[in-house]
DSSP file (Angstrom, degrees, kcal/mol; ACC not computed):
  #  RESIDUE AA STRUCTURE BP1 BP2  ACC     N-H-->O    O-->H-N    N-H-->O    O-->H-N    TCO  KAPPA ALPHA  PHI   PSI    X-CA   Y-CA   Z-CA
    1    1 A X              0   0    0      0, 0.0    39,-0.1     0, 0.0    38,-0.0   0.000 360.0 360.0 360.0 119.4 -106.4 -241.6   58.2
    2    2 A X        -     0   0    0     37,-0.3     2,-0.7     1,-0.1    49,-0.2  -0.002 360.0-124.5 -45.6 136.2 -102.5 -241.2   58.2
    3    3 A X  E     -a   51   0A   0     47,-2.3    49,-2.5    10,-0.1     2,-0.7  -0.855  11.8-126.6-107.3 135.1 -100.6 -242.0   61.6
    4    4 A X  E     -a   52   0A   0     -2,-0.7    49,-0.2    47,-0.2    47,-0.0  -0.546  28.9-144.2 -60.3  98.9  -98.7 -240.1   63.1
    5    5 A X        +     0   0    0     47,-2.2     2,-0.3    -2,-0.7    49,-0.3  -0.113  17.4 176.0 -67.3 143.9  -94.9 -241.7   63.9
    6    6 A X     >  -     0   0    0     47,-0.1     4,-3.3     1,-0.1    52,-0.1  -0.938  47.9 -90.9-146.2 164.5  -92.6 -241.2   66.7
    7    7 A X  T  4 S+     0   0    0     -2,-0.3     4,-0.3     1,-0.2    -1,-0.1   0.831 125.5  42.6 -72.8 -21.7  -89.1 -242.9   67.4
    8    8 A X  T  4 S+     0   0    0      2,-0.1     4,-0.4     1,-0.1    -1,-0.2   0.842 115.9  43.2 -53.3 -40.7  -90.6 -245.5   69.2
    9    9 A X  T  > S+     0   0    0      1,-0.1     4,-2.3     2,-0.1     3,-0.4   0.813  98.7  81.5 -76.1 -25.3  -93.5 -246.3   67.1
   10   10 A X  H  X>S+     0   0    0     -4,-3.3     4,-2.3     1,-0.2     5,-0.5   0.849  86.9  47.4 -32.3 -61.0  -91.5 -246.1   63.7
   11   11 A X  H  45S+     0   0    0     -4,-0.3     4,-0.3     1,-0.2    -1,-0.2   0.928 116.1  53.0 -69.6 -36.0  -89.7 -249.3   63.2
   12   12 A X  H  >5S+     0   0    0     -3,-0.4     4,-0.7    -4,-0.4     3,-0.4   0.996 110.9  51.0 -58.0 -57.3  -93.9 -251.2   64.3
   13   13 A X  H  <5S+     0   0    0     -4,-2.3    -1,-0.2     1,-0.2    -2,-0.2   0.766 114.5  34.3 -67.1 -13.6  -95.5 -249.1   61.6
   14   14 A X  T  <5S+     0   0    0     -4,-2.3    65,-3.0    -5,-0.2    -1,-0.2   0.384  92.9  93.1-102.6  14.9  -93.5 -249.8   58.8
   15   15 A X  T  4<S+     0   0    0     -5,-0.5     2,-0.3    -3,-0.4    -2,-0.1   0.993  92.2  32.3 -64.5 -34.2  -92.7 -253.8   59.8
   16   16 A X  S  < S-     0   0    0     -4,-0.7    -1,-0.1    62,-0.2    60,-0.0  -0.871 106.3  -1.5-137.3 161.7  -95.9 -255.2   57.5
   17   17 A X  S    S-     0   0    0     -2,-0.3    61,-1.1    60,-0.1     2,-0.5  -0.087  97.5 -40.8  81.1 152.4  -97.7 -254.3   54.5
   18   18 A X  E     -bC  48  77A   0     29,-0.6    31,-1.6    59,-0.2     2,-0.4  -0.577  57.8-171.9 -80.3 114.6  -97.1 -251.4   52.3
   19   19 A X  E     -bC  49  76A   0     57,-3.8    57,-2.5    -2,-0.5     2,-0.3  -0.925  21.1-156.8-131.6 148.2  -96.5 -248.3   53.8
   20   20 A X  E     -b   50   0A   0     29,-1.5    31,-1.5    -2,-0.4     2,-0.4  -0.987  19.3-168.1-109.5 104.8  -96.1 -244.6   52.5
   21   21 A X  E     -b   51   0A   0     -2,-0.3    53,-1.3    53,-0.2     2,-0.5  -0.853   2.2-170.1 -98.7 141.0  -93.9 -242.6   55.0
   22   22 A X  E     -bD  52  73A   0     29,-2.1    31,-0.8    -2,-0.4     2,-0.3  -0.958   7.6-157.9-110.7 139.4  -94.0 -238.8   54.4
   23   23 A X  E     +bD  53  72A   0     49,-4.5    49,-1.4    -2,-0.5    48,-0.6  -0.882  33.4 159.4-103.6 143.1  -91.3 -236.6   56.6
   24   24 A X  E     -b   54   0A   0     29,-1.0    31,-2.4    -2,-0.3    32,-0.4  -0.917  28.2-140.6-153.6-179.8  -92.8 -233.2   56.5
   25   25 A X    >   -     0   0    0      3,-0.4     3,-2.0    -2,-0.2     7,-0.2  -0.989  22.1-117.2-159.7 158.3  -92.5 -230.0   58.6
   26   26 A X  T 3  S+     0   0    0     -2,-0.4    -1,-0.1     1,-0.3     6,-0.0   0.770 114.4  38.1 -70.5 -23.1  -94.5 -227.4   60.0
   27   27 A X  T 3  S+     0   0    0      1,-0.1     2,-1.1    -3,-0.0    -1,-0.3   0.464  91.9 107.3 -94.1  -3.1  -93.1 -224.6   58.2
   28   28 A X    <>  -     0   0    0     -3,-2.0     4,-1.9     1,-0.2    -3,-0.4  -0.722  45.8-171.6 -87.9  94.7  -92.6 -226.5   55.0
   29   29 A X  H  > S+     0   0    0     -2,-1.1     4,-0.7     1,-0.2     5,-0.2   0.776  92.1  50.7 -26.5 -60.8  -95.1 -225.5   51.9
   30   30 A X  H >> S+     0   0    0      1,-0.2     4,-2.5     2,-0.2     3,-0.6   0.915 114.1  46.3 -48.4 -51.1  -94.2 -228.2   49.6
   31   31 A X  H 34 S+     0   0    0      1,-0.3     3,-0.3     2,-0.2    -1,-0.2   0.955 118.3  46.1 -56.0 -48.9  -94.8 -230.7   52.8
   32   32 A X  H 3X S+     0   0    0     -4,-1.9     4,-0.5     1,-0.3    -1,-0.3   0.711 110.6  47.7 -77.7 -11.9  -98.2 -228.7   53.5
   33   33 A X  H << S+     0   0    0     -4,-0.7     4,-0.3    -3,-0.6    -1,-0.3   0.662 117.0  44.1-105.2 -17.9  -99.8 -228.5   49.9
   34   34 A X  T  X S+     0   0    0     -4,-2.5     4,-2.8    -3,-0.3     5,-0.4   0.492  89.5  86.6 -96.8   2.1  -99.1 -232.2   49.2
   35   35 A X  H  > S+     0   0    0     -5,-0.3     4,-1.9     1,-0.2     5,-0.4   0.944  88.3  52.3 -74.2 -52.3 -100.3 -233.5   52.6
   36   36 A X  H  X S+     0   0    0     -4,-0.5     4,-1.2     2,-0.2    -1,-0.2   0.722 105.9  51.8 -14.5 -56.7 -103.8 -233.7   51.4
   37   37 A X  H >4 S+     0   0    0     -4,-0.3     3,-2.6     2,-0.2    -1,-0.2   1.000 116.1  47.3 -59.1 -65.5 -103.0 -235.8   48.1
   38   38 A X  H >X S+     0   0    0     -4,-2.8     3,-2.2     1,-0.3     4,-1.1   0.855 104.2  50.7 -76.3 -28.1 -101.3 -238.0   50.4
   39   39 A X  H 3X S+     0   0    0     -4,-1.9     4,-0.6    -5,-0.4    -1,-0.3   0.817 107.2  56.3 -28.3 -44.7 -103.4 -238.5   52.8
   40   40 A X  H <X S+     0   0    0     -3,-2.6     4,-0.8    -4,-1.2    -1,-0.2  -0.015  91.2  71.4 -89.7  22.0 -106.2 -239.4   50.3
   41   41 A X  H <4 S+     0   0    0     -3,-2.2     4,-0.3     2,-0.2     7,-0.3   0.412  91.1  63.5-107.5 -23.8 -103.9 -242.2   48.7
   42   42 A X  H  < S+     0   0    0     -4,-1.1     6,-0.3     1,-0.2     5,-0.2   0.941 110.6  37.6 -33.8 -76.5 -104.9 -244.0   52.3
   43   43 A X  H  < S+     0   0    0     -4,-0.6     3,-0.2     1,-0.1    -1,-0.2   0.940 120.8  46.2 -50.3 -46.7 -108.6 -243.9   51.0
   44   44 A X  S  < S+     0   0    0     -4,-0.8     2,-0.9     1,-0.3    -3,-0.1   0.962 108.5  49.3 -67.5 -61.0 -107.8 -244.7   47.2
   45   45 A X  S >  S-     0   0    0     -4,-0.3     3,-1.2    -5,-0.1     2,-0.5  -0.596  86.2-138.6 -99.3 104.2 -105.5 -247.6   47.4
   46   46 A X  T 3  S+     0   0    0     -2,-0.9    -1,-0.1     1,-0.3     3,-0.1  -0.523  90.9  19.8 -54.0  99.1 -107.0 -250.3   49.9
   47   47 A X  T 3  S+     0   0    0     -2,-0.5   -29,-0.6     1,-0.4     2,-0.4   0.441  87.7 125.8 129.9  15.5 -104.3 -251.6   51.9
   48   48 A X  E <   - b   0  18A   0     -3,-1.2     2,-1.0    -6,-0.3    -1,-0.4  -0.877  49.9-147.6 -80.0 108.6 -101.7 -248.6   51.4
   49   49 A X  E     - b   0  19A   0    -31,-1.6   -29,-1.5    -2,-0.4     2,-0.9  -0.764   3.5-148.9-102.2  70.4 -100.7 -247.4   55.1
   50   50 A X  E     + b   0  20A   0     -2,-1.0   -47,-2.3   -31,-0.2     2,-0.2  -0.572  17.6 176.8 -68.1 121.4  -99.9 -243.9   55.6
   51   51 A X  E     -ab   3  21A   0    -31,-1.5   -29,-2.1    -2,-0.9     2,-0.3  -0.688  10.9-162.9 -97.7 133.2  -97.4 -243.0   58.1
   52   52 A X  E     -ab   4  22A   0    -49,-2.5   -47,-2.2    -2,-0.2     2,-0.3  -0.927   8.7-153.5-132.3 162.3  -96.4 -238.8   58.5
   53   53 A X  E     - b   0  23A   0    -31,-0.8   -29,-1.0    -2,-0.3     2,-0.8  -0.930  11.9-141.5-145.8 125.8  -93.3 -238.2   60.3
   54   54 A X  E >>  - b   0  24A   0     -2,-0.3     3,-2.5   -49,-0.3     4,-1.3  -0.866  22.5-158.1-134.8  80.0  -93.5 -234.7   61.8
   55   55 A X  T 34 S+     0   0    0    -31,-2.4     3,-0.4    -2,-0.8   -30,-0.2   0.774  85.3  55.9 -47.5 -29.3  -89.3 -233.8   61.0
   56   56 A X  T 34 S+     0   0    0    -32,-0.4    -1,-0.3     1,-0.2   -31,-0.1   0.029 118.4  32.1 -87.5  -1.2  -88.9 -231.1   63.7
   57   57 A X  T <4 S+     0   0    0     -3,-2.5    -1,-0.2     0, 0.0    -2,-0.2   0.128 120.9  46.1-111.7  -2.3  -90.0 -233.4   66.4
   58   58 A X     X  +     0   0    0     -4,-1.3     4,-3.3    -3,-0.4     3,-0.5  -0.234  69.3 144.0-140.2  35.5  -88.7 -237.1   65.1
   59   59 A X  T  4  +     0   0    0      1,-0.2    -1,-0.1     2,-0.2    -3,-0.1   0.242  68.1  58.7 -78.2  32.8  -84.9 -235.5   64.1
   60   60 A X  T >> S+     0   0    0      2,-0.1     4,-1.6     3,-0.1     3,-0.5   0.680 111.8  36.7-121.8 -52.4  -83.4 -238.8   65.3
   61   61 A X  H >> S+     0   0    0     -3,-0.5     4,-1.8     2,-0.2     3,-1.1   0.978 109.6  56.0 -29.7 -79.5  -85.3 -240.9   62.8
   62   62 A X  H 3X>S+     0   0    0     -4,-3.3     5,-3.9     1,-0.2     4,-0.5   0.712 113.4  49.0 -44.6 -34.0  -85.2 -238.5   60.2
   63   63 A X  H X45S+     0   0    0     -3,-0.5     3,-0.6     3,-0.2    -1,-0.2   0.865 107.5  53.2 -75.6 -38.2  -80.9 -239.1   61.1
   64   64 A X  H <<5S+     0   0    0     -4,-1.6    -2,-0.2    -3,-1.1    -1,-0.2   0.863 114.3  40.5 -80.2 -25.5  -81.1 -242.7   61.0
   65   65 A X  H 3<5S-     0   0    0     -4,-1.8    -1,-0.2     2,-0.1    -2,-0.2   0.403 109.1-114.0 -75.1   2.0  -82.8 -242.8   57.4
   66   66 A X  T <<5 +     0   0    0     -3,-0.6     2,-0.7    -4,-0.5    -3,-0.2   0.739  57.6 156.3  77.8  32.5  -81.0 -240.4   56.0
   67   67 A X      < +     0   0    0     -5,-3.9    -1,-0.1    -6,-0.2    -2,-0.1  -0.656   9.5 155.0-125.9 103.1  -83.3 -237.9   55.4
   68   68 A X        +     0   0    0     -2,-0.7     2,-0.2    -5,-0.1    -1,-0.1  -0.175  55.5  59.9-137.8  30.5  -82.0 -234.6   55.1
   69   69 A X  S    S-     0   0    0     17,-0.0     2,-0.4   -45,-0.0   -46,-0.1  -0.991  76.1 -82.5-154.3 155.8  -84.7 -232.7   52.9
   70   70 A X  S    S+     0   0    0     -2,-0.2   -40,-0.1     1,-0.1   -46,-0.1  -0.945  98.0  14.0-138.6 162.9  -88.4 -231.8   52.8
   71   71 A X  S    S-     0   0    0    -48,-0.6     2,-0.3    -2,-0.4   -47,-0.1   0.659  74.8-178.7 -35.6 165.0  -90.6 -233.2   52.0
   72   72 A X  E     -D   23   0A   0    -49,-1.4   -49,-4.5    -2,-0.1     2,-0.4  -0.960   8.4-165.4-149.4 118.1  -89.4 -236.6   51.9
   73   73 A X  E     -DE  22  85A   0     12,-1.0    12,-0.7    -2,-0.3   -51,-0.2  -0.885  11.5-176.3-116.3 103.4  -91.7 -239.7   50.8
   74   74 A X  E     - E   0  84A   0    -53,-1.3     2,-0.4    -2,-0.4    10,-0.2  -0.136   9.5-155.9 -76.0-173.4  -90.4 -243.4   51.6
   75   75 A X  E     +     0   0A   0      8,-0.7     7,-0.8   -55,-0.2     8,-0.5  -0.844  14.8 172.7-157.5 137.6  -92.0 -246.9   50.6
   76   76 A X  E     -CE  19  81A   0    -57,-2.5   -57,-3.8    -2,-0.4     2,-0.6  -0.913  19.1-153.5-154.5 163.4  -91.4 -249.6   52.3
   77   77 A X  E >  S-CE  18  80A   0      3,-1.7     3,-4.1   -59,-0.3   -59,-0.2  -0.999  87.3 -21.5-134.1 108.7  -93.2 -253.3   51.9
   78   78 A X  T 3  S-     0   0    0    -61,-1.1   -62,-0.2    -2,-0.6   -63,-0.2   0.874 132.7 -45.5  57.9  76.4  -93.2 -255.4   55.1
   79   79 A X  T 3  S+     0   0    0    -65,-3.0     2,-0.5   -62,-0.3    -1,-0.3   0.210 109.3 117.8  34.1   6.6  -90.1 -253.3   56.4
   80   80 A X  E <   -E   77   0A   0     -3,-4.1    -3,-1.7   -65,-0.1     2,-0.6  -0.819  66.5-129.1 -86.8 129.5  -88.1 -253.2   53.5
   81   81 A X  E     +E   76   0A   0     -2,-0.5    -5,-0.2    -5,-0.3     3,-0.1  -0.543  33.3 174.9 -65.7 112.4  -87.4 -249.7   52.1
   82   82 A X  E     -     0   0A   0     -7,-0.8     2,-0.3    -2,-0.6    -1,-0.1   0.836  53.8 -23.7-102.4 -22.7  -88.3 -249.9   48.3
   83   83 A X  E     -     0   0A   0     -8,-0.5    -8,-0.7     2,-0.0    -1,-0.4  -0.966  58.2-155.9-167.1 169.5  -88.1 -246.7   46.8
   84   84 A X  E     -E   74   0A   0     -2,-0.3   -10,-0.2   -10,-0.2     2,-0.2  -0.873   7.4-138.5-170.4 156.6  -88.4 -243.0   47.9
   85   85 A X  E     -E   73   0A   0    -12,-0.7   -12,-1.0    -2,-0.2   -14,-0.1  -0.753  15.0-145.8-131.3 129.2  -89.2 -239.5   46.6
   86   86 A X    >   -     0   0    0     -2,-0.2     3,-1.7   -14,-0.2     2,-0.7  -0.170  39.2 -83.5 -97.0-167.3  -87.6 -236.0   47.1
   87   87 A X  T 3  S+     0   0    0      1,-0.3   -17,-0.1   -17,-0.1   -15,-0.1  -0.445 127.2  64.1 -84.5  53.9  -88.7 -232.7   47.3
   88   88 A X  T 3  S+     0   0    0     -2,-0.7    -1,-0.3     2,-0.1   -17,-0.0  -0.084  84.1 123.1-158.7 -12.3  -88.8 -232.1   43.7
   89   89 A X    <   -     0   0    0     -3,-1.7     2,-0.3   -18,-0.1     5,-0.0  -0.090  48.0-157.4 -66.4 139.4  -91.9 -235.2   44.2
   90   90 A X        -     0   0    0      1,-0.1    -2,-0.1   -56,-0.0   -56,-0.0  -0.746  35.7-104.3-115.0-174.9  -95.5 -234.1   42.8
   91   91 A X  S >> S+     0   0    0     -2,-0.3     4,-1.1     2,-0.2     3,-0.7   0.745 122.2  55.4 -96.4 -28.5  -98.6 -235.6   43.9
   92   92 A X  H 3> S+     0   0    0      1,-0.3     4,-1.7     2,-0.2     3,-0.5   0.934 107.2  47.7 -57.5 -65.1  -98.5 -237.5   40.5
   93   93 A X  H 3> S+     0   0    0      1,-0.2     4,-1.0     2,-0.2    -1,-0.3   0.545 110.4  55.2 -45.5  -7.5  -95.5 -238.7   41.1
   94   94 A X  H <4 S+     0   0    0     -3,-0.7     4,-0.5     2,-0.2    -2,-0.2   0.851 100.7  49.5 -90.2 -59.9  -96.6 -239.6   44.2
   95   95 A X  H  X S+     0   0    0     -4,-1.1     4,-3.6    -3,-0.5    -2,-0.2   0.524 109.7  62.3 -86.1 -26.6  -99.5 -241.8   43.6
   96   96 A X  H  < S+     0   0    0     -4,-1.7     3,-0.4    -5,-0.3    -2,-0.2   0.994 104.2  47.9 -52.2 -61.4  -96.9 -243.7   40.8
   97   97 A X  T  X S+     0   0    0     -4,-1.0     4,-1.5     1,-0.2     3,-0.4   0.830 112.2  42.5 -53.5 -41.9  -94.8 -244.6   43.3
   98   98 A X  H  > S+     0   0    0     -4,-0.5     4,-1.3     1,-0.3    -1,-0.2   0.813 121.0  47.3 -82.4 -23.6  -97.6 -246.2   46.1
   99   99 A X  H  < S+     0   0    0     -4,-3.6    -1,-0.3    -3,-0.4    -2,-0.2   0.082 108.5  56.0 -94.2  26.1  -99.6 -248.1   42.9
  100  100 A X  H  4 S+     0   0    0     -3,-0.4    -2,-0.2    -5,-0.1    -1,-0.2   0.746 116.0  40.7-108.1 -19.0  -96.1 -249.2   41.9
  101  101 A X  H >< S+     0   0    0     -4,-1.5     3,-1.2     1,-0.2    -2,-0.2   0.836 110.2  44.6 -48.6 -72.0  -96.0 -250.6   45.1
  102  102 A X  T 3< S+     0   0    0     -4,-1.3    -1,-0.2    -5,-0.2    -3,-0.1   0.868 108.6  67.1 -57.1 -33.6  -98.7 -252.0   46.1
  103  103 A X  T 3  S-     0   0    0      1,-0.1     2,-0.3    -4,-0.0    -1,-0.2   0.351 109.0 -20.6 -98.1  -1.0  -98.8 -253.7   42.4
  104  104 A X    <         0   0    0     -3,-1.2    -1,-0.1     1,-0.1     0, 0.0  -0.862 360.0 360.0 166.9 152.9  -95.8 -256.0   42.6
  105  105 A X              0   0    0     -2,-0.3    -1,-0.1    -3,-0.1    -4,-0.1   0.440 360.0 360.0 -69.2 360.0  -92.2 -257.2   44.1
């Protein structure tokens, strides 16, 4: 099950391991019709971390990463930011990115 992120907790959940952050917001479609898919990339891909980032409560984060659309999907590998996805991202797209991850440097 995706965890939920705050500006304290951020910088611990993404420090090890592969993590999928989604920024999303409560009034944001896109954000709400994809949270499902990602959520369920938790379950598929063993060892895949989901993180959700709730923008409209976490805008201080959201400042310090630059992230200044939704949705917004990051990667990061053992606190490195590897790649990241825009609102234009589909759940296909989606799933590319977290086995392109998991799968290799």
């Amino acid at each position: 099950m995706a965890t939920e992120a705050t500006a304290d907790t951020f910088a611990g959940l993404v420090a090890e391991g592969c993590v999928l952050v989604d920024f999303w917001g409560p009034r944001c479609v896109p954000c709400l019709s994809l949270m499902p898919a990602v959520e369920k990339l938790e379950e598929r891909l063993p060892g895949l971390r989901v993180v959700k980032v709730n923008a409209t409560e976490n805008r201080q984060v959201c400042r310090d990463l630059r992230v200044f659309g939704l949705p917004t999907f990051v990667f990061y590998r053992d606190g490195e930011e590897r790649s990241r996805l825009g609102s234009d991202a589909t759940a296909a797209d989606i799933t590319a990115a977290a086995v392109e991850l998991m799968g290799g440097e």
